[in-house]
C-alpha positions in Angstrom: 121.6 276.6 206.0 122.9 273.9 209.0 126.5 275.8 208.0 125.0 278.9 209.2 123.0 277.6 212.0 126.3 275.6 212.9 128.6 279.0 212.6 125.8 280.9 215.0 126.0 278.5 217.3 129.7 278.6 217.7 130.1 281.9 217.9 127.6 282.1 220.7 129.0 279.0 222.5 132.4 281.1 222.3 131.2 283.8 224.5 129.7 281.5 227.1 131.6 280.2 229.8 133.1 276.8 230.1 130.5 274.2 231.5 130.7 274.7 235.2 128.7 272.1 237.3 126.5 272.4 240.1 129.6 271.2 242.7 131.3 274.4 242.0 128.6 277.2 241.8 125.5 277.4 243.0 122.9 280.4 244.3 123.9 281.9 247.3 128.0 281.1 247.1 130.1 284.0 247.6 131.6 284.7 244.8 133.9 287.4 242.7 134.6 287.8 239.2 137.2 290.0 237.3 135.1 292.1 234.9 137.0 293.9 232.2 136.4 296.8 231.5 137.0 298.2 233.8 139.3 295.5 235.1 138.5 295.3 238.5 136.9 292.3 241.1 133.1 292.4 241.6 132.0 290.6 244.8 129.4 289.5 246.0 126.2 286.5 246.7 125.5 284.8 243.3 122.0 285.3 242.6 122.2 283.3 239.3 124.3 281.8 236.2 123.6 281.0 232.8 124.5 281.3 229.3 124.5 284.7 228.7 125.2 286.7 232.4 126.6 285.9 235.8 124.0 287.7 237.9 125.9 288.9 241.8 124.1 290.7 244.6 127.2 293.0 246.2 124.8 293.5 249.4 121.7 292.3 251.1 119.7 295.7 250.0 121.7 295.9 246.8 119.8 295.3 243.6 121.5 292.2 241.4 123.9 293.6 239.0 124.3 290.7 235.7 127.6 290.1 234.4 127.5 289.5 230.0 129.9 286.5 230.1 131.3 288.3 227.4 133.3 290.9 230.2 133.8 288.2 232.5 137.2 286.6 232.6 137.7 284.8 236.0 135.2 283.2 238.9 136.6 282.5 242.2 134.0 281.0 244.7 134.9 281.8 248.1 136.6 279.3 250.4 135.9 280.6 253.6 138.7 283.0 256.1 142.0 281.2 257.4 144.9 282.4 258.8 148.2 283.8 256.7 151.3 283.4 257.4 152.4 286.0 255.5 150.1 288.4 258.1 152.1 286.4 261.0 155.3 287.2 259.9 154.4 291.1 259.1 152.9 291.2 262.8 156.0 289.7 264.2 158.0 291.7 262.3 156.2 294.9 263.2 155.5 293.9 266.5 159.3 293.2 267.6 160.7 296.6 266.0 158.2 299.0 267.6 158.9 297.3 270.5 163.1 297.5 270.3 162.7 301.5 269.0 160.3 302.3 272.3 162.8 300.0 274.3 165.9 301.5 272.8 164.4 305.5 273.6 164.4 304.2 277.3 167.9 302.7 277.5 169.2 305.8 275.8 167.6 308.0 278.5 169.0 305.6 281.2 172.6 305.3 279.9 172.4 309.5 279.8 171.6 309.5 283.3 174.6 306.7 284.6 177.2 308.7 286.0 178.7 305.7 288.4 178.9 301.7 288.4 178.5 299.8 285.5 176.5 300.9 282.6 175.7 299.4 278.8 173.8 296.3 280.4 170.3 297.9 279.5 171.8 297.2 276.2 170.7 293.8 276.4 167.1 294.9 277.2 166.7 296.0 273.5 166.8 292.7 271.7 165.1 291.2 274.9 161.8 293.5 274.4 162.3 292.5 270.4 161.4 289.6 271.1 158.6 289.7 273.2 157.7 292.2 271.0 158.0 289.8 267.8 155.7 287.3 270.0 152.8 289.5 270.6 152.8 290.9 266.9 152.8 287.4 265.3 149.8 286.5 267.7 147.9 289.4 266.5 149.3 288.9 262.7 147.9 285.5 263.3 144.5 286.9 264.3 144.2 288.7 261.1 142.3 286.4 258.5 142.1 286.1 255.1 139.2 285.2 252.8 141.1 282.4 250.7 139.4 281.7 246.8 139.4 279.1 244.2 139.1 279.8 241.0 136.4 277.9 239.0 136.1 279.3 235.6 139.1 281.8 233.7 141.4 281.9 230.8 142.4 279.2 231.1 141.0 277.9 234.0 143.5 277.1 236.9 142.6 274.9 239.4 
């Protein structure tokens, strides 16, 4: 009988998530979890945890929606927004081509027009406005933040 006892117990512990402690999830963290099926992130405001269901609030009026642990593969608790560099370096990027294309249609009209005296200068204009162009985009890229996560419970946990 303690064989069967000890084989139910088990096989419910199995299902359960790993013991997390209080220093890495509480009510009211933001929170999301990859749910399979269907295989997608749920997130939202943890409304509570326990053995059986992780129990998320996606929006002040939303009901709570539980979570078997059973579907639950990964928990990431929110670390708050910060800046990318990888969004920097797409603004820059973006910023300093538009700026070279609308820079290059105006030095092509110009250099059509130059009948006499020296022309090809507003050449140098073109990699000029990239620049500045590049500038202004990597400020706004840099303006664009992120909501950074680390992970707290998965298979197998990283941290």
């Amino acid at each position: 009988m303690a064989t069967i006892v000890g084989v139910l117990a088990g096989a419910l512990g199995a299902s359960s998530p790993r013991s997390l402690g209080a220093q890495e999830i509480a009510p009211g963290l933001r929170v999301r979890s990859w749910v399979t099926p269907p295989g997608k992130w749920e997130t939202g405001t943890l409304v509570r945890f326990g053995g059986d269901s992780l129990v998320l609030k996606r929006c002040g009026e939303c009901p709570p929606e539980a979570q078997p642990w059973g579907h639950v593969t990964r928990v990431e608790v929110s670390q708050g927004y910060t800046w990318s560099g990888r969004n920097t370096a797409i603004g820059a990027l973006a910023g300093g081509v538009i700026a070279a294309l609308i820079d290059k249609r105006k030095v092509d009209r110009d250099l059509a027009r130059c009948n006499d005296g020296p022309c090809g200068l507003e050449a140098l204009e073109i990699p000029i406005a990239g620049l500045f162009g590049a500038g202004a985009g990597a400020i706004l890229g840099s303006l664009w933040r992120v909501e950074s996560w680390r992970e707290i419970y998965g298979e197998p946990a990283r941290n």
